[in-house]
Every structure is written in structure tokens, then in C-alpha cells.
C-alpha positions as CSV (number, residue, x, y, z in Angstrom):
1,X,35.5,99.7,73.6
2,X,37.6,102.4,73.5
3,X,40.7,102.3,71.0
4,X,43.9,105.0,71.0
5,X,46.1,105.9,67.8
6,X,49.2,107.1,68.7
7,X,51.1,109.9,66.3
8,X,54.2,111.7,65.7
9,X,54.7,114.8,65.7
10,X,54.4,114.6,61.5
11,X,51.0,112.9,62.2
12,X,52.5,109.3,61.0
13,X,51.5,106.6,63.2
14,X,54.5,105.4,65.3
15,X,53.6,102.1,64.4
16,X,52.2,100.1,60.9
17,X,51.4,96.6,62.7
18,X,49.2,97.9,65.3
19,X,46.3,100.4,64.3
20,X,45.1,100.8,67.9
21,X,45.8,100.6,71.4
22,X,43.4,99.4,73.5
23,X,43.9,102.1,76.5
24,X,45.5,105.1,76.9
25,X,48.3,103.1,78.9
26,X,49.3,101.3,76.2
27,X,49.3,104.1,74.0
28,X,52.0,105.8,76.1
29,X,53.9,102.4,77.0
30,X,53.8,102.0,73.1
31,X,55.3,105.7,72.7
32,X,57.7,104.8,75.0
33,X,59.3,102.0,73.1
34,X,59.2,104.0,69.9
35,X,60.8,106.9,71.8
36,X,63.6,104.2,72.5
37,X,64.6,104.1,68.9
38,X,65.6,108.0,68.7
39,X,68.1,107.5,71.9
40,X,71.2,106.7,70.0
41,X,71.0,110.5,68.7
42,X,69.2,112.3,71.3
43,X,66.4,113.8,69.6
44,X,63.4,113.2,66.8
45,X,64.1,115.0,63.8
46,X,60.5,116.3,62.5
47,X,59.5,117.7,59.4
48,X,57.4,120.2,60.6
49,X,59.4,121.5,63.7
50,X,63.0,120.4,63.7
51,X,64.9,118.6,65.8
52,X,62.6,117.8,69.3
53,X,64.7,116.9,72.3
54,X,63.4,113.3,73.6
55,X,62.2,114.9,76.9
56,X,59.8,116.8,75.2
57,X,58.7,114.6,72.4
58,X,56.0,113.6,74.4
59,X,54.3,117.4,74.4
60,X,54.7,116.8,70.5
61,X,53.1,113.6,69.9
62,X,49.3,113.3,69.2
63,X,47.2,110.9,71.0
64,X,43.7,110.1,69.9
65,X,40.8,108.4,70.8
66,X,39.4,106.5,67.4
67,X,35.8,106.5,66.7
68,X,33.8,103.3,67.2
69,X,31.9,104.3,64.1
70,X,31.2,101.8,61.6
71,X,31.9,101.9,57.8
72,X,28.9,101.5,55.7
């Protein structure tokens, strides 16, 4: 099964009640929403790089597949 994180672009997950995604659609439909919240000022204000305009918040994000490894 194949299982997606989604990250912004301070490595933070976008979202604490859902670890995974289960595709890489619903990885960027979830990005999407969180996107949403930043609209009201027009940009995501990162630690690391400043203030990101939404339309290219996307090229900042990181989106990863998670290993199916299991913990011993």
C-alpha cells in the first residue's frame, strides 16, 4: 500500500490528525485545503525562506512516499 506525507516548506506536516495519505491525489487535494487557510493574506510565511506567494507554494512543499517498513 502505498502511503504519502505531505510537508511544508519548514518540513512540518500540514496536518496532525492525518499521518498519511493514501495516494498522491489526496496528498495534493489535502495541500490544497491547507493552502486555503493562507488566502486571507496571500502568501505562507516560512521560516526558512520568507514569505512564498500561494502560486508557488506548491514548488515549496515536500511530498513523500512513506516507507512500508515495519518497526521492530
Amino acid at each position: 500500500m502505498e502511503r504519502f506525507e505531505v510537508l511544508s516548506p519548514d518540513k512540518v506536516t500540514i496536518e496532525f490528525d492525518i499521518p498519511y495519505y493514501t495516494s498522491k491525489e489526496k496528498a495534493f487535494e489535502a495541500f490544497d485545503n491547507w493552502k486555503k487557510r493562507y488566502e486571507f493574506q496571500g502568501y505562507y510565511s516560512s521560516v526558512d525562506y520568507g514569505r512564498i506567494p500561494l502560486d508557488e507554494l506548491e514548488d515549496y512543499i515536500y511530498v513523500r512516499e512513506i516507507s512500508n517498513q515495519l518497526n521492530n
